[in-house]
MARRO-984853 format. One record per residue (C-alpha): x, y, z. Coordinates in steps of 0.5 Angstrom, whole numbers, plus 2048, in hexadecimal, padded with zeros to 3 digits. Example, Ala and Ser with C-alpha at 12.3 -4.5 7.8 and 13.67 -1.06 7.14 Angstrom:
2
<node <819 7F7 810>>,
<node <81B 7FE 80E>>,
***
This chain:
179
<node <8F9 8CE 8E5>>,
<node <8F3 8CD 8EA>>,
<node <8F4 8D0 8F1>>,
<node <8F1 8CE 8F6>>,
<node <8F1 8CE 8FE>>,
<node <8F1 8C8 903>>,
<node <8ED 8C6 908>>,
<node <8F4 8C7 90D>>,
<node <8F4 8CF 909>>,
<node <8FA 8CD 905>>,
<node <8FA 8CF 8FE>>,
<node <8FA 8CA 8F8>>,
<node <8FB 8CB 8F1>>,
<node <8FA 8C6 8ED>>,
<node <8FA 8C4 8E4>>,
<node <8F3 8C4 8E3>>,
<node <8F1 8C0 8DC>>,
<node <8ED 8C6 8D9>>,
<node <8E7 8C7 8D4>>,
<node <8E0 8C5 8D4>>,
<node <8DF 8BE 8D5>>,
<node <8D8 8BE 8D2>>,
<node <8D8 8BB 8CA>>,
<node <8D5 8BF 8C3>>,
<node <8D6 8BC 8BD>>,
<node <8DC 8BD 8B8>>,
<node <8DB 8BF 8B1>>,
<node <8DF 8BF 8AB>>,
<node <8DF 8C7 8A9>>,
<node <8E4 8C7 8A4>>,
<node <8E9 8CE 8A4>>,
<node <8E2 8D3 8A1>>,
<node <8DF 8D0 8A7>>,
<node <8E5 8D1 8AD>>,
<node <8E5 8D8 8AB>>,
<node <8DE 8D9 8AB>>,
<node <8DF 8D6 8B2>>,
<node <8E3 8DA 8B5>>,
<node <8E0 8E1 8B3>>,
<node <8DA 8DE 8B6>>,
<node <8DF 8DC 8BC>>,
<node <8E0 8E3 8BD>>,
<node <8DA 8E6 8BD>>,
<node <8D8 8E0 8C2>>,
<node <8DD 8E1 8C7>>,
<node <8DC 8E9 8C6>>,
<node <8D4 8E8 8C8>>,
<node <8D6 8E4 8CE>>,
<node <8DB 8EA 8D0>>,
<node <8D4 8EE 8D0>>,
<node <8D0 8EA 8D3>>,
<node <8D4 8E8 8D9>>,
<node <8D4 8EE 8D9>>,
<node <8CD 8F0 8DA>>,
<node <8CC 8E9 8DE>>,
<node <8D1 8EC 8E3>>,
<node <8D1 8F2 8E3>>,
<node <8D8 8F4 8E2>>,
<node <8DB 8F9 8DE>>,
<node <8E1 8F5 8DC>>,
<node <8E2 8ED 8DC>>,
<node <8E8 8E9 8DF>>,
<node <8EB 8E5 8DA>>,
<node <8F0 8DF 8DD>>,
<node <8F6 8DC 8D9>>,
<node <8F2 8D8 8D5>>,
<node <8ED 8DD 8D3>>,
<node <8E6 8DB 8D7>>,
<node <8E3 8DF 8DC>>,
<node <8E4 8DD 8E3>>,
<node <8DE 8DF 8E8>>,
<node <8DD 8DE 8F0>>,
<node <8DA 8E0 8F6>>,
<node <8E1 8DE 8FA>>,
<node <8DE 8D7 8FC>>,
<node <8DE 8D4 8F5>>,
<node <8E2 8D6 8EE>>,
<node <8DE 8D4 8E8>>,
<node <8E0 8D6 8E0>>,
<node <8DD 8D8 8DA>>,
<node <8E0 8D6 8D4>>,
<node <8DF 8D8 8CD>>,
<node <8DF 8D1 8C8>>,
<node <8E1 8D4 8C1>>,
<node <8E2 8CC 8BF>>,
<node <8DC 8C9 8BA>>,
<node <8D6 8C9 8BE>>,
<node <8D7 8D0 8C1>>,
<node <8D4 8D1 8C7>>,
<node <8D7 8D3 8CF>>,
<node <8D8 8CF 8D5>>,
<node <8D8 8D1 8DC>>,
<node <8DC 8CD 8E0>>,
<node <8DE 8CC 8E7>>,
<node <8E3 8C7 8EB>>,
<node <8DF 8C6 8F1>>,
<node <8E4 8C0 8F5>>,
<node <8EC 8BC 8F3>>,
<node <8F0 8B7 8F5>>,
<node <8EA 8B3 8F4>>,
<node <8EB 8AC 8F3>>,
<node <8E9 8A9 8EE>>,
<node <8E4 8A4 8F1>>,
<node <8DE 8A0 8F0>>,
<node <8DA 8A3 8F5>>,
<node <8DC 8AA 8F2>>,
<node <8DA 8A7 8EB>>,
<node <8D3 8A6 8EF>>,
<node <8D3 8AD 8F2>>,
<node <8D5 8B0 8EB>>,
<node <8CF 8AC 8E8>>,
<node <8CA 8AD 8ED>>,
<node <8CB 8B5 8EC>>,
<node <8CB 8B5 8E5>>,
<node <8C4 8B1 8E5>>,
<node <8C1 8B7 8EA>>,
<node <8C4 8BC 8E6>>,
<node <8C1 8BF 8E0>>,
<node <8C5 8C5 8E0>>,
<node <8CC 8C4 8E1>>,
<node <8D1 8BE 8E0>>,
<node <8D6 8BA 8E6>>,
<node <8DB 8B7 8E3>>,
<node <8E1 8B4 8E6>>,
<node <8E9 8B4 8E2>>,
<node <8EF 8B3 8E4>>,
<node <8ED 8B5 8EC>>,
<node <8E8 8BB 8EA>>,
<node <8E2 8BB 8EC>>,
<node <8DF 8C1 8E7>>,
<node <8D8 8C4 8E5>>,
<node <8D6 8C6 8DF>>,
<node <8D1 8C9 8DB>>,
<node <8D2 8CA 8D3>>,
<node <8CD 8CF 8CF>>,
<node <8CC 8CE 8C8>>,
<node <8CE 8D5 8C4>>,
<node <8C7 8D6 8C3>>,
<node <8C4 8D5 8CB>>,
<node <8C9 8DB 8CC>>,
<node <8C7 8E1 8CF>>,
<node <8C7 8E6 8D5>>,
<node <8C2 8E1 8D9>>,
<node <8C3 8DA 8D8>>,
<node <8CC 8DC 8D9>>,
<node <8C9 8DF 8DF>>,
<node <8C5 8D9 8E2>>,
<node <8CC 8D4 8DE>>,
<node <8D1 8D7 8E3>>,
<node <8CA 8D8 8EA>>,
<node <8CA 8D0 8E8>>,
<node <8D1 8CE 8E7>>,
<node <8D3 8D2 8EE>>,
<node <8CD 8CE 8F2>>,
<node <8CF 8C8 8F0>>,
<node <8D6 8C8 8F1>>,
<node <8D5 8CC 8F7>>,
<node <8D0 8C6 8FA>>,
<node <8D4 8C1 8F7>>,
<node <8DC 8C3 8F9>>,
<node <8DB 8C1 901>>,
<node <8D9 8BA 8FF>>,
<node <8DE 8B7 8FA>>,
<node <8E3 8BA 900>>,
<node <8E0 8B6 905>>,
<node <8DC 8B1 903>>,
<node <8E2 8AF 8FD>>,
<node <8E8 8B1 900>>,
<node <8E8 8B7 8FB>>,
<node <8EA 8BF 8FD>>,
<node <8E6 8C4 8FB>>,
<node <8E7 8C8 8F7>>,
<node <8E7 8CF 8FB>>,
<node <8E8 8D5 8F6>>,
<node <8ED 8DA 8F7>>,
<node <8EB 8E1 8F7>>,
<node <8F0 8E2 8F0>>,
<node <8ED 8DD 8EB>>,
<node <8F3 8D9 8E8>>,
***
């Protein structure tokens, strides 16, 4: 569930279709392999835990329902979410506008920012704008989670507003409390 204010002040909460968007590559693992993972999962997710820690400088870390990490400066929410799955890595992602009607003009607008962004994806689904930026489980650290969730927080921060006013959106305002 995504919570979410409206320009008139009323909260929304809205179903919001989950997990990164960005694709990796599946593998056949076999049973040896699966087990292998998900001891590599553990240790992966724990060393996120830390260095989330460290990167925010938190004692302790907030896990919402579904297990990722929310963060926010109460303009914006974002989330951090640990990717057991083949091709174990992190995605830092935010809603940055919904009710956003898919359109060719969004389609445009959703391209021309991906084309001048290197560093996070937009994507538009099923009425969500969303920013995302996935990191392999090797690019992982203290540093690089630090500078995931600066650029995911900025870009949907930039681009909230104008899929609200330009497309007939709303943005996606945090609510202090992360869903």
């Amino acid at each position: 569930m995504f919570r979410a204010w409206s320009r008139s002040g009323l909260r929304v909460d809205v179903a919001a279709p989950g997990g990164c968007h960005t694709p990796v590559a599946d593998s056949d693992l076999g049973r040896e392999g699966l087990r292998h993972m998900a001891d590599q999962a553990d240790w992966f997710t724990a060393f996120v835990e830390q260095s989330l820690q460290q990167a925010w400088g938190l004692p302790e870390l907030v896990q919402d329902g579904d297990g990722d990490f929310p963060f926010g400066d109460g303009s914006t929410t974002a989330y951090v979410t640990v990717e057991p799955a083949p091709g174990l890595g992190v995605c830092v992602w935010s809603y940055a506008a919904h009710r956003v009607k898919g359109s060719l003009s969004v389609l445009r607008e959703v391209n021309d920012l991906n084309m001048g962004s290197h560093l996070c994806k937009v994507m538009w689904r099923d009425g969500f704008i969303r920013v995302e930026r996935r990191l392999p489980a090797d690019q992982v650290s203290v540093e690089s989670l630090g500078r995931a969730c600066g650029h995911v927080k900025g870009c949907t921060s930039d681009i909230g507003d104008l899929f609200a006013v330009v497309h007939g959106g709303e943005s996606a305002l945090a609510e202090s409390q992360a869903s």
